[in-house]
C-alpha positions as CSV (number, residue, x, y, z in Angstrom):
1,X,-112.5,-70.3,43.9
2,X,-110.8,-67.0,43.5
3,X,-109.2,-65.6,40.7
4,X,-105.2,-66.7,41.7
5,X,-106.9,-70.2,42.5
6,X,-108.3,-70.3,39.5
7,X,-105.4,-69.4,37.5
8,X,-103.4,-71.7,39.3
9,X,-105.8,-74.4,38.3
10,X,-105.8,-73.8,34.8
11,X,-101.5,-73.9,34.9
12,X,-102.0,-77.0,36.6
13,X,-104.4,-78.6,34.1
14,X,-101.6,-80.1,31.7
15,X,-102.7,-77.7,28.8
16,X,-101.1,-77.3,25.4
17,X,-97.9,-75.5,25.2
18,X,-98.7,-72.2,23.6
19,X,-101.6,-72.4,26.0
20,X,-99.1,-72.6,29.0
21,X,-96.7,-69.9,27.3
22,X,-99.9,-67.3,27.4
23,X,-100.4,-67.8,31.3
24,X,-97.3,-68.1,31.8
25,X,-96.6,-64.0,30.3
26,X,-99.3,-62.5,32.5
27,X,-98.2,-64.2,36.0
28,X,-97.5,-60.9,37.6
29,X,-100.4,-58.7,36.3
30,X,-102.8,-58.4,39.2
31,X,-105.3,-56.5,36.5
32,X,-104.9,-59.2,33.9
33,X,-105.5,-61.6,36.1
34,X,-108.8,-60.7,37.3
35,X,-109.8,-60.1,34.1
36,X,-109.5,-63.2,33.0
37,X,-109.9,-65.3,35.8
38,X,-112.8,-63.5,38.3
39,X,-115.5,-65.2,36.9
40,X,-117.0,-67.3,33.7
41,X,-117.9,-66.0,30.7
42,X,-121.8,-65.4,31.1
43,X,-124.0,-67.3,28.8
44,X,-127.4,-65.9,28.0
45,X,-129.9,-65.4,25.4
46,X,-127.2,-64.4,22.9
47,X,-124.9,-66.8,24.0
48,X,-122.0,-66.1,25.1
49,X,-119.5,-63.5,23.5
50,X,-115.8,-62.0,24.9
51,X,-112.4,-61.0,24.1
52,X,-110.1,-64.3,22.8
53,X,-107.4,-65.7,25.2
54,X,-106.6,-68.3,28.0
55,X,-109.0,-68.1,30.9
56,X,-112.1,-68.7,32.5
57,X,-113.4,-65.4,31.4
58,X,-111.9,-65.2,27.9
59,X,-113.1,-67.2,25.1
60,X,-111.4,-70.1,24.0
61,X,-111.7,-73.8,22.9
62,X,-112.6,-74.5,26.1
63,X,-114.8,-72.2,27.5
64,X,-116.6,-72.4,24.1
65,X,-116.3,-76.5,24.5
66,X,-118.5,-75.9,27.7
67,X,-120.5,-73.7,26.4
68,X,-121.6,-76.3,23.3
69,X,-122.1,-78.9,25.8
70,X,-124.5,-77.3,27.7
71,X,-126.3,-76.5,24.4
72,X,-126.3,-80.2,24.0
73,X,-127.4,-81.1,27.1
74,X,-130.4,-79.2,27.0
75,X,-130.9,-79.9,23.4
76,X,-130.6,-84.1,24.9
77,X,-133.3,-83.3,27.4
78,X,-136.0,-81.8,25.1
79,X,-138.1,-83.2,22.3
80,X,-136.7,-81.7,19.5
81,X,-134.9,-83.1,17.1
82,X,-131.4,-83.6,17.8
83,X,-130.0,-82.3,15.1
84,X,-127.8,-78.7,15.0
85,X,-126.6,-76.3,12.4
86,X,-123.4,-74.7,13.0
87,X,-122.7,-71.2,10.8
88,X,-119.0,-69.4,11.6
89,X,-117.5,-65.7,10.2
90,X,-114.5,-65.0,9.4
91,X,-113.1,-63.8,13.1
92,X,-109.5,-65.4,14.5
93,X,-111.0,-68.9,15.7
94,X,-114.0,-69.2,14.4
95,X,-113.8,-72.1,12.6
96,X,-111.8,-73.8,15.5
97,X,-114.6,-73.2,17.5
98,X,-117.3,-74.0,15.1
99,X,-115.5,-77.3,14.6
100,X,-115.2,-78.0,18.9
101,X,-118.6,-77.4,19.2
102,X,-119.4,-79.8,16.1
103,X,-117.3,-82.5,18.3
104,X,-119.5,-81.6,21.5
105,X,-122.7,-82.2,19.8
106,X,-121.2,-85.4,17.9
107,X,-120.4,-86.5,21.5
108,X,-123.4,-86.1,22.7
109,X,-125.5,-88.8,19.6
110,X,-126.5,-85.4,18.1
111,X,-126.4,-85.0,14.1
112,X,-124.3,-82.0,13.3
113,X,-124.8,-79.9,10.1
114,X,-121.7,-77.5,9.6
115,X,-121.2,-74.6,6.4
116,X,-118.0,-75.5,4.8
117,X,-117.1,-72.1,4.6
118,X,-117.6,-68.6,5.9
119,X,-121.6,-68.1,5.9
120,X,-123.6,-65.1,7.2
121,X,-125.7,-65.4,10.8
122,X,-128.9,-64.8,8.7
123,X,-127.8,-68.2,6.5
124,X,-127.3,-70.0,9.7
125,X,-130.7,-69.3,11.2
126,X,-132.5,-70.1,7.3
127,X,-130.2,-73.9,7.7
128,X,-132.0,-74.5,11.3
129,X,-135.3,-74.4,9.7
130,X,-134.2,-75.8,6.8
131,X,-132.6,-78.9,8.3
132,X,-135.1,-79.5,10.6
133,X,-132.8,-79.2,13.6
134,X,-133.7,-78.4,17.4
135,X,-130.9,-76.0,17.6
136,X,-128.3,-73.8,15.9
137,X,-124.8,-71.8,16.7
138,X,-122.8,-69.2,14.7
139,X,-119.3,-68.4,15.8
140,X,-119.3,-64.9,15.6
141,X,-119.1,-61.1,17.4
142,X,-120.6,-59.2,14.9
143,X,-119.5,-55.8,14.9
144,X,-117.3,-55.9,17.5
145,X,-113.5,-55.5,17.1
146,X,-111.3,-57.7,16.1
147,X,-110.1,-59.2,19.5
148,X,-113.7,-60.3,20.3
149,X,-115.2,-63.6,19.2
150,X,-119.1,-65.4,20.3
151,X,-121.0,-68.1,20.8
152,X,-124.3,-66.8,19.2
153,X,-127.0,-69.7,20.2
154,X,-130.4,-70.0,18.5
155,X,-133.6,-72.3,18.8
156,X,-135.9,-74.3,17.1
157,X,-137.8,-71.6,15.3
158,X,-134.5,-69.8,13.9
159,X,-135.0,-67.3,16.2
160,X,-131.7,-66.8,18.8
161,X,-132.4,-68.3,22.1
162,X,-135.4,-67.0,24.6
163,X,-134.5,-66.9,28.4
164,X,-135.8,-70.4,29.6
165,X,-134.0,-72.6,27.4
166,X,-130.9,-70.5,27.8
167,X,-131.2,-70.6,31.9
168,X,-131.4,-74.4,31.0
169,X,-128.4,-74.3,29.3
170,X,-126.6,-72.0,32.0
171,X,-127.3,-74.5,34.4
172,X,-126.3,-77.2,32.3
173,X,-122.3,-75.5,31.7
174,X,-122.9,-75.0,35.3
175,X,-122.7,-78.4,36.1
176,X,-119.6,-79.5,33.3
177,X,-115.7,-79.6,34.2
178,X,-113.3,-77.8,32.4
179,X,-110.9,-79.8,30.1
180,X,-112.6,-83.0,29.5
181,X,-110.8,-84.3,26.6
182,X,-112.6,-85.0,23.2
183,X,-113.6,-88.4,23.2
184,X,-113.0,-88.4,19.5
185,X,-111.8,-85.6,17.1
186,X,-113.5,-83.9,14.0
187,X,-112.0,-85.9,11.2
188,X,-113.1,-88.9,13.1
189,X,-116.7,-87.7,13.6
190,X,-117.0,-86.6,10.1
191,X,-115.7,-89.9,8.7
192,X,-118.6,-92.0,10.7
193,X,-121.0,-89.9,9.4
194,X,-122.2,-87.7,12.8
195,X,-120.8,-84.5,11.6
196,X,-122.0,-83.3,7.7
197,X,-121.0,-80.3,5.7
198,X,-123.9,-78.0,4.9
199,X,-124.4,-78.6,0.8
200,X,-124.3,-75.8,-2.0
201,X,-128.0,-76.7,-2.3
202,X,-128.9,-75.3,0.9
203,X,-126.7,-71.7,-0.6
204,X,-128.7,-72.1,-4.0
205,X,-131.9,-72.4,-1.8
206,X,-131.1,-69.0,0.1
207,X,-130.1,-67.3,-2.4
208,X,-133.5,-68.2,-4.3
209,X,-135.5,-67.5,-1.3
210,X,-133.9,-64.1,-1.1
211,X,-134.7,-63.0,-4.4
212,X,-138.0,-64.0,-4.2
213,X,-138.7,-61.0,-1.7
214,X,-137.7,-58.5,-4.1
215,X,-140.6,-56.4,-4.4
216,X,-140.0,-55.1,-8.2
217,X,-136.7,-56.9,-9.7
218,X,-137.7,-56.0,-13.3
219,X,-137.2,-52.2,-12.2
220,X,-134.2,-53.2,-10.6
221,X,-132.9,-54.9,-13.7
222,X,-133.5,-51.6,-16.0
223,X,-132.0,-49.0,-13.7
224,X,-128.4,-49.8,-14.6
225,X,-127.9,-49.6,-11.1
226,X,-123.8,-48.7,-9.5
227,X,-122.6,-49.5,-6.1
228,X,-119.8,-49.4,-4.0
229,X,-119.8,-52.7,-1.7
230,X,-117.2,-53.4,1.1
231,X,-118.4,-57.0,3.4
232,X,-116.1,-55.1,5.9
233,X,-113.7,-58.2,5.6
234,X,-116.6,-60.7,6.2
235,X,-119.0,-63.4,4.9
236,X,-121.0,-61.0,2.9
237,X,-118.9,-61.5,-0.5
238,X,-119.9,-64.4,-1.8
239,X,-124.1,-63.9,-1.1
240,X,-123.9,-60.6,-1.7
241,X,-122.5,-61.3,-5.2
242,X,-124.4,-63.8,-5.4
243,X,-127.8,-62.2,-5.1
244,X,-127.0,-58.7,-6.7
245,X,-125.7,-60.1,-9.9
246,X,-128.6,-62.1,-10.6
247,X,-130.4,-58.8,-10.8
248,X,-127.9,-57.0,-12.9
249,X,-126.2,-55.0,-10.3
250,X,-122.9,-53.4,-11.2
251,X,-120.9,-53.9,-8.1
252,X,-117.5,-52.1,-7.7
253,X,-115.9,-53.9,-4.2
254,X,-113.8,-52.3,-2.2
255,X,-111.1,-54.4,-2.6
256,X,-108.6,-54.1,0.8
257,X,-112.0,-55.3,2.4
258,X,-113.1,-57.9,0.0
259,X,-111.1,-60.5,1.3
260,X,-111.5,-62.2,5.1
261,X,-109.5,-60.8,7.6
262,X,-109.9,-61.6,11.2
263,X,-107.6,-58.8,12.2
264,X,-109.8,-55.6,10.6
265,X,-106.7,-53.6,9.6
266,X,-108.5,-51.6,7.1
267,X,-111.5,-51.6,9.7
268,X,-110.5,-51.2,13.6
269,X,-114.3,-51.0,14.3
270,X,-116.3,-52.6,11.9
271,X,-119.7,-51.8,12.9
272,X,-121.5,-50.4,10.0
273,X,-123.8,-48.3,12.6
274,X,-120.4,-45.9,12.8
275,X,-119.2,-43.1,9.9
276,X,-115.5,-44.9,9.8
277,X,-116.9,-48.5,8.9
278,X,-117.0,-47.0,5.6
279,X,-114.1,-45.0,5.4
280,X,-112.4,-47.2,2.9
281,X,-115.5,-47.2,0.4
282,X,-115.7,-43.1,0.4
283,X,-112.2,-43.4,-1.4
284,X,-113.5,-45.8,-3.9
285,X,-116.8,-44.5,-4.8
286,X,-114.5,-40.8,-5.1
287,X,-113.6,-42.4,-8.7
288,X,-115.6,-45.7,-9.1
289,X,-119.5,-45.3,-10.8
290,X,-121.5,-44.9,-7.5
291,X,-125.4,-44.6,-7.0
292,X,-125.4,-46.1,-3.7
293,X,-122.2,-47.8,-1.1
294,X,-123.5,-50.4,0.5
295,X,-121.2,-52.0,3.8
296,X,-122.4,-55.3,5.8
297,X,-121.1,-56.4,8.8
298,X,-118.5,-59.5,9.4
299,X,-121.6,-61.2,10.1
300,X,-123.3,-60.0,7.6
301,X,-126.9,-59.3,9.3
302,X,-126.7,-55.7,9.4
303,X,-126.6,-53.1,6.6
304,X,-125.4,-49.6,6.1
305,X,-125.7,-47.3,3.3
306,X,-124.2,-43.8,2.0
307,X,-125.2,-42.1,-1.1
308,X,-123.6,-39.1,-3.1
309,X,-124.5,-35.7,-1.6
310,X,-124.6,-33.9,-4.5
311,X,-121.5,-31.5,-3.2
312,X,-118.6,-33.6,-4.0
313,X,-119.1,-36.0,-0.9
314,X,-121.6,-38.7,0.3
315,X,-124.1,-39.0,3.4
316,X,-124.5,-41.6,5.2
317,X,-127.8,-42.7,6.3
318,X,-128.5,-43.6,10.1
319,X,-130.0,-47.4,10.9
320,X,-133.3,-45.5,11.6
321,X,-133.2,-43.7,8.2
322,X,-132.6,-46.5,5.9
323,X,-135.3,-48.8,8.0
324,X,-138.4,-46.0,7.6
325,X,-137.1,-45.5,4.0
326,X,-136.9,-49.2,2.9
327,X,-140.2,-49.8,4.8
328,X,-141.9,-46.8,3.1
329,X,-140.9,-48.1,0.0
330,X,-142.4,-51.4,0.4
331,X,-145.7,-50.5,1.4
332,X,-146.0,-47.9,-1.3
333,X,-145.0,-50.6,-3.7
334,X,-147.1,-52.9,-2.7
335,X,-150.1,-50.8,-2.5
336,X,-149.6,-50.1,-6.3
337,X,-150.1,-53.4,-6.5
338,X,-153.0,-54.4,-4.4
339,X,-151.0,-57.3,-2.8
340,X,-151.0,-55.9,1.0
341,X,-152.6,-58.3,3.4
342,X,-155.9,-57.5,5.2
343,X,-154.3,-57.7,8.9
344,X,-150.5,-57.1,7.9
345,X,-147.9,-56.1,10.3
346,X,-144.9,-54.3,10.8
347,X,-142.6,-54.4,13.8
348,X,-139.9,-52.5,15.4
349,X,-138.3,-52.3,17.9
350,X,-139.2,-49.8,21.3
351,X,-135.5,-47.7,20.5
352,X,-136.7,-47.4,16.7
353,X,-137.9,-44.4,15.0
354,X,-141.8,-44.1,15.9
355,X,-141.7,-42.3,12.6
356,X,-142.1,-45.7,11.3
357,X,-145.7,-45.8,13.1
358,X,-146.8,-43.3,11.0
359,X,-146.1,-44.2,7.8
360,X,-147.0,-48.1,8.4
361,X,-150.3,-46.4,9.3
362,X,-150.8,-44.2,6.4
363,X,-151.1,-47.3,4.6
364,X,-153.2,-49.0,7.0
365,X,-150.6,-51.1,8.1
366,X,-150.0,-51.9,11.8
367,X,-146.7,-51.3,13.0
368,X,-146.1,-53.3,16.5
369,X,-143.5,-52.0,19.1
370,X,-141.6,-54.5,20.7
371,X,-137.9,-55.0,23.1
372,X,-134.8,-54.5,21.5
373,X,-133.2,-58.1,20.4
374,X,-133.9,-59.3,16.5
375,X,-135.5,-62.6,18.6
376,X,-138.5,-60.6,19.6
377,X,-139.0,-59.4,15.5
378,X,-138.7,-63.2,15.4
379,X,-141.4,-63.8,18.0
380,X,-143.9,-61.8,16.3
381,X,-143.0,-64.1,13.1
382,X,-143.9,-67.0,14.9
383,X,-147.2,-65.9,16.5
384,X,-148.6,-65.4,13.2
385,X,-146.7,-68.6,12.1
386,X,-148.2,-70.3,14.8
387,X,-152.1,-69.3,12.9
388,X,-151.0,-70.0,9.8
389,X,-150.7,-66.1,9.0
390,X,-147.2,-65.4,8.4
391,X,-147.8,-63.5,5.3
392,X,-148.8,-61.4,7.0
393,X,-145.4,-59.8,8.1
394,X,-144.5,-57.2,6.0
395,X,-140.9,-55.8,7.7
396,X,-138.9,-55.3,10.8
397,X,-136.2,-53.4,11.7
398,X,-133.7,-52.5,14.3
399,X,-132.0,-48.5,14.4
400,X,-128.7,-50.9,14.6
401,X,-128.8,-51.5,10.7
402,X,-131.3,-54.7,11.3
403,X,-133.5,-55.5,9.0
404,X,-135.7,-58.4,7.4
405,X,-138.7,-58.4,4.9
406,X,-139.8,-62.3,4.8
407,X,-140.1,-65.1,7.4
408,X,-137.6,-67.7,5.7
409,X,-134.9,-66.1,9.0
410,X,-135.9,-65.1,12.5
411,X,-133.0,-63.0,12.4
412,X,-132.3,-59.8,10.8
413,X,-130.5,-60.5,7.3
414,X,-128.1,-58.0,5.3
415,X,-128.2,-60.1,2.3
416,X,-132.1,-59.3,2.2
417,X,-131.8,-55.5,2.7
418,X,-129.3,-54.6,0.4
419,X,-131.4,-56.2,-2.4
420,X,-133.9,-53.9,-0.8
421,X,-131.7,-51.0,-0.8
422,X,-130.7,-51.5,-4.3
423,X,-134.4,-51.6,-5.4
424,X,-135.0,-48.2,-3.7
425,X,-132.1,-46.7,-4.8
426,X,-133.0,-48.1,-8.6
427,X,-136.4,-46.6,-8.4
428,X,-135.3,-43.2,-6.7
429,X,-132.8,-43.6,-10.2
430,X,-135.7,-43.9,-12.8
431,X,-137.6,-41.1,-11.4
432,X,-134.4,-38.8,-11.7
433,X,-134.5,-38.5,-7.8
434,X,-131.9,-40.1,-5.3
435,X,-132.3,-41.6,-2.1
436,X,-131.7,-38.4,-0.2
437,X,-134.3,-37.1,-2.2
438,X,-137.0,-39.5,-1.0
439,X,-135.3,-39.3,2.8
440,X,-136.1,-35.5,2.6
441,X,-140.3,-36.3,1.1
442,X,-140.4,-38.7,4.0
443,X,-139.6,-36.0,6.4
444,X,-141.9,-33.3,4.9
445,X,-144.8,-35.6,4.4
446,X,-144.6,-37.9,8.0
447,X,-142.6,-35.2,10.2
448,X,-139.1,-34.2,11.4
449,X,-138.3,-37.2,13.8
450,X,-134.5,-36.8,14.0
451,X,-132.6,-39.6,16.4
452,X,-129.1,-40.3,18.1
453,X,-128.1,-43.1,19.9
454,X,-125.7,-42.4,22.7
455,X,-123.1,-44.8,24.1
456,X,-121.9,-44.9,27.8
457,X,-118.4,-47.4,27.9
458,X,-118.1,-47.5,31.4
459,X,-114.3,-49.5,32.0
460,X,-113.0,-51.3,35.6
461,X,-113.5,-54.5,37.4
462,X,-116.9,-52.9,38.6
463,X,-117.8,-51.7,35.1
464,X,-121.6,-53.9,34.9
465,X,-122.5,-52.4,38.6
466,X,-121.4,-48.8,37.4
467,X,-124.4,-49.1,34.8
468,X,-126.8,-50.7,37.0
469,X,-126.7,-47.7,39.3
470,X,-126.8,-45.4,36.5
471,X,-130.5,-46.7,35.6
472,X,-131.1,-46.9,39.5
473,X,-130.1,-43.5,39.9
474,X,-132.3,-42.2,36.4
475,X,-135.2,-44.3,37.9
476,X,-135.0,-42.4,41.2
477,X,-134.2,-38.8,40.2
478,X,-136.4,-38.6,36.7
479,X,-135.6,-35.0,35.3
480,X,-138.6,-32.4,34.5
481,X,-137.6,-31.5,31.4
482,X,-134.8,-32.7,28.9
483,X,-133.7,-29.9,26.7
484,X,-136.3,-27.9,27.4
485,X,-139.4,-30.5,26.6
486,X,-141.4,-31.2,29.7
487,X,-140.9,-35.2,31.2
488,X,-144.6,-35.9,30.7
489,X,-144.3,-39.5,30.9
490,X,-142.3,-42.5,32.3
491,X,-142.5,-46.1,30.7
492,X,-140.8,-48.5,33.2
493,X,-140.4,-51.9,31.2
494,X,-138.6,-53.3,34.0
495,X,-141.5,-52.9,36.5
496,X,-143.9,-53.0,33.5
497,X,-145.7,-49.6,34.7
498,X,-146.3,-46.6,32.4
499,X,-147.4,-43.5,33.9
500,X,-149.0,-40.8,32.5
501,X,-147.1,-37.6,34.8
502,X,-149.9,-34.9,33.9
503,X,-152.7,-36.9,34.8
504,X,-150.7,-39.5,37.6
505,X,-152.4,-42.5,35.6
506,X,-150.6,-45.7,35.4
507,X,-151.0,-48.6,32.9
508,X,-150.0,-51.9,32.4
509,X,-146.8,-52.2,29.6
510,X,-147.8,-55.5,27.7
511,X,-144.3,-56.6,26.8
512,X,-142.0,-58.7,28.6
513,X,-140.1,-57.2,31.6
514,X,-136.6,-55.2,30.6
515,X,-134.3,-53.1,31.9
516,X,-135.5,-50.3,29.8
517,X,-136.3,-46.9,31.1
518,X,-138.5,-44.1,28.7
519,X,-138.9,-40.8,29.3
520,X,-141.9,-39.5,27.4
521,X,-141.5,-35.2,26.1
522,X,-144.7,-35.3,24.6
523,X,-145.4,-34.8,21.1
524,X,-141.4,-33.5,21.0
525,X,-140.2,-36.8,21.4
526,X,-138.9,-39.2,23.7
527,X,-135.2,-40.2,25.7
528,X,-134.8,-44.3,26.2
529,X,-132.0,-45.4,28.7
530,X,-130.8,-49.2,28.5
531,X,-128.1,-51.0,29.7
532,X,-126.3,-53.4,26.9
533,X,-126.8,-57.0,28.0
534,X,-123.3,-58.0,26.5
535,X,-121.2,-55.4,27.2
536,X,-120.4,-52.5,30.3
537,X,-122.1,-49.7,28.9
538,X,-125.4,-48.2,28.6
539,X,-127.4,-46.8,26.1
540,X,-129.6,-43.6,25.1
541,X,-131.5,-43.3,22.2
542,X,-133.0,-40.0,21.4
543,X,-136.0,-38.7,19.5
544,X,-136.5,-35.1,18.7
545,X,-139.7,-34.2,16.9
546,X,-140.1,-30.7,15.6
547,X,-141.8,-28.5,12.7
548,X,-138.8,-28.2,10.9
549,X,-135.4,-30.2,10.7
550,X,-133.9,-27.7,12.3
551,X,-136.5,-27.1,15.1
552,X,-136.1,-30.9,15.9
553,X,-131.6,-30.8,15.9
554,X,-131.8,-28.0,18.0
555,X,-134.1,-29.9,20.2
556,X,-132.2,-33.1,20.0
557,X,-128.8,-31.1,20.7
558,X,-130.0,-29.6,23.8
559,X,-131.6,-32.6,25.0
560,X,-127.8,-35.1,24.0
561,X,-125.9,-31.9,26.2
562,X,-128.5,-32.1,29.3
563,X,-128.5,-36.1,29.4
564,X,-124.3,-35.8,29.1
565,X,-123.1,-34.0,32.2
């Protein structure tokens, strides 16, 4: 049906009142209209997520009712256990929707596990391995703004969903009616037993597990260590308290942000990748103690860090900073103490800092590539899971402040990395160094790899085909040179052919088949183009290699200018 037919169908559907009262306002807006009603809301390997509101293509009780009921009808048709975990933030609706798709899994004879309150997305993917259960969901949009809400969808293994089951699942909402009533409600589920609250044991558990990857928590424990903390109005309060005051943290909160707030007044944006996110925390650290802000995410599985710049002011460190710093750290730790692996890996993924290569192999380490998406980290948990070998993982990490030391989550975990964070910033303390300190050996000992990540909102009706044809047309037109450094090389991970352009050989690109163009400069760095699989806009992520840090800005200036007109 078309958009006014679908419209029309959902007046016609006998909905609630306030329901009604929302249609009813945006009857004569063409725009809003197709918005909302020229197609579903996609589901895919990270579920489904979109702006709040009444219509097919918004996200709402129902829309995320279908959405869970395809999750169970896959789950129903598989031989897993059928049991789920259910995690929510602390969004407009999340527990609403956390609770409707509890009832759809109830429905369907599946045993439900639910947090009774606000828990982070890495907590939710530790409780599906945990509980044993086949599959998990967290209500949640990360980082986006405050109008935005998900239906993040994970497997098995912790890990978020892989593209089979979730074209299982597709077909599955496919096939499902809107608006079929709830054959029972929530209360009434819980009361027989179907649907259980998550317990604190399962909170003390994580919390333990947590702090047993602290590499040196003694250290920790004598530094007197000072941070600024803001959970961005999220679920990292409670774990991050939790965790850092068992290790003698002093933690000053910023406290407009300490409190949940679906609406992100203090925040617009709270996506710690972005300068603003920690706005609010510059003020406080201005006159609080301060060797370190930390700020998670609403969801708390991404982490971002500032730290005093010596000049009155603090500088913030990029995702791609803090992950080569905290993995540095790490190894060099562990090599003092003799406890690396023979065989250990490290993994990133293909948009991260290959800066990371080289320090994972100055200590002999080997540092794996592989697409962007935590799930494929995840992936190369399970493979060595899978031989009995996952102590062998040492760290992964995402440029988008992701980041996970252990294997007890397939997904990257805040609470994890700013323990981490802490224990780098304590040891920088005891040496009478700060963390910009050991940023600035890192560059002088490993090179001056200097990176930007680029962001391409493209807006209309058409705004997904706008950024298909902007990789089509890259693909077809590749430049010579970007900001002066020769093209000599063109990674296709959508046809899964690399080709050397100075000698015309091809190879074979061993990774699973993306949308993912990479334009090779040489030893002077690299440009990587990628359309976001969740939103209209694409991507560019820069890397500028040169002798000095200025050589490499100047480099990765010109090259941000020719890639922008």
């Amino acid at each position: 049906m078309n958009y006014m037919e679908c419209y029309k169908f959902w007046c016609e559907s006998g909905l609630p009142e306030d329901v009604r009262a929302e249609l009813a306002e945006i009857a004569n807006d063409e725009e809003e209209l197709k918005g909302r009603f020229g197609g579903d809301l996609q589901f895919g390997t990270a579920g489904m997520r979109g702006i709040m509101g009444a219509g097919s293509n918004r996200l709402n009780r129902y829309t995320v009712r279908r959405a869970a009921q395809g999750m169970a009808a896959w789950l129903s048709g598989t031989d897993l256990p059928k049991r789920a975990a259910i995690g929510y933030d602390s969004r407009h609706n999340s527990q609403l929707f956390a609770e409707v798709c509890a009832v759809a899994f109830a429905e369907a004879g599946i045993a439900v596990w639910l947090y009774d309150r606000l828990a982070p997305t890495p907590m939710l993917s530790y409780a599906v391995r945990e509980l044993g259960c086949g599959c998990g969901i967290v209500i949640s949009a990360s980082h986006n703004a405050g109008a935005y809400n998900g239906v993040k969808c994970y497997g098995p293994d912790g890990c978020q969903m892989t593209d089979e089951p979730a074209a299982v699942v597709t077909e599955k909402i496919s096939q499902i009616p809107y608006f079929v009533p709830e054959s029972k409600s929530f209360a009434e589920f819980m009361a027989e037993g179907k649907i259980h609250y998550i317990g604190q044991d399962i909170w003390e558990a994580y919390y333990q597990t947590v702090l047993n990857e602290a590499v040196d928590p003694d250290m920790l424990r004598s530094a007197g260590l000072n941070i600024v903390y803001t959970p961005l109005c999220g679920t990292g309060m409670e774990p991050v308290h939790a965790v850092l005051g068992k290790l003698g943290v002093n933690i000053t909160t910023v406290a407009c942000q300490a409190k949940p707030d679906g609406d992100f007044k203090t925040c617009e944006y709270p996506n710690p990748e972005t300068d603003a996110a920690l706005n609010e925390s510059y003020k406080v650290a201005a006159t609080a103690p301060c060797d370190v802000i930390l700020g998670t995410d609403p969801d708390a599985d991404r982490v971002a860090i500032a730290v005093p710049d010596g000049k009155g002011g603090f500088a913030k460190l990029s995702g791609n900073e803090l992950g080569f710093m905290l993995l540095d750290y790490i190894l060099k730790a562990r090599t003092a103490k003799g406890n690396i692996p023979e065989g250990a890996i490290t993994v990133r993924s293909i948009v991260s800092s290959p800066l990371a290569d080289r320090i994972a192999a100055h200590y002999g380490v080997t540092m794996k590539a592989v697409l962007t998406g935590f799930k494929y980290i995840g992936g190369e948990i399970l493979e060595l899971e899978n031989k009995g070998e996952e102590h062998k993982f040492i760290f992964g990490f995402e440029e988008s402040c992701g980041y996970l030391k252990g294997t007890y989550a397939r997904d990257k975990d805040a609470i994890v990395a700013t323990m981490l964070v802490c224990e780098l910033a304590a040891s920088m303390k005891l040496q009478g160094k700060s963390i910009l300190d050991a940023l600035d050996e890192v560059y002088a000992k490993y090179g001056y790899y200097l990176a930007y990540v680029q962001s391409i909102e493209l807006t209309g009706a058409d705004a997904m085909e706008k950024a298909a044809k902007m990789m089509a047309d890259l693909r077809s037109d590749v430049p010579a040179s970007i900001g002066g450094a020769a093209v000599t090389g063109v990674r296709d991970y959508k046809t899964s052919v690399a080709k050397d352009l100075v000698t015309g050989e091809e190879s074979v690109i061993e990774l699973p088949k993306s949308n993912v163009l990479e334009l090779l400069l040489g030893e002077k760095g690299s440009v990587i183009a990628r359309p976001s699989g969740t939103e209209p806009k694409v991507k560019f992520y820069y890397t500028a290699v040169g002798e000095s840090k200025e050589a490499a800005k100047a480099l990765l200036d010109a090259c941000v200018k020719q890639m922008s007109v």
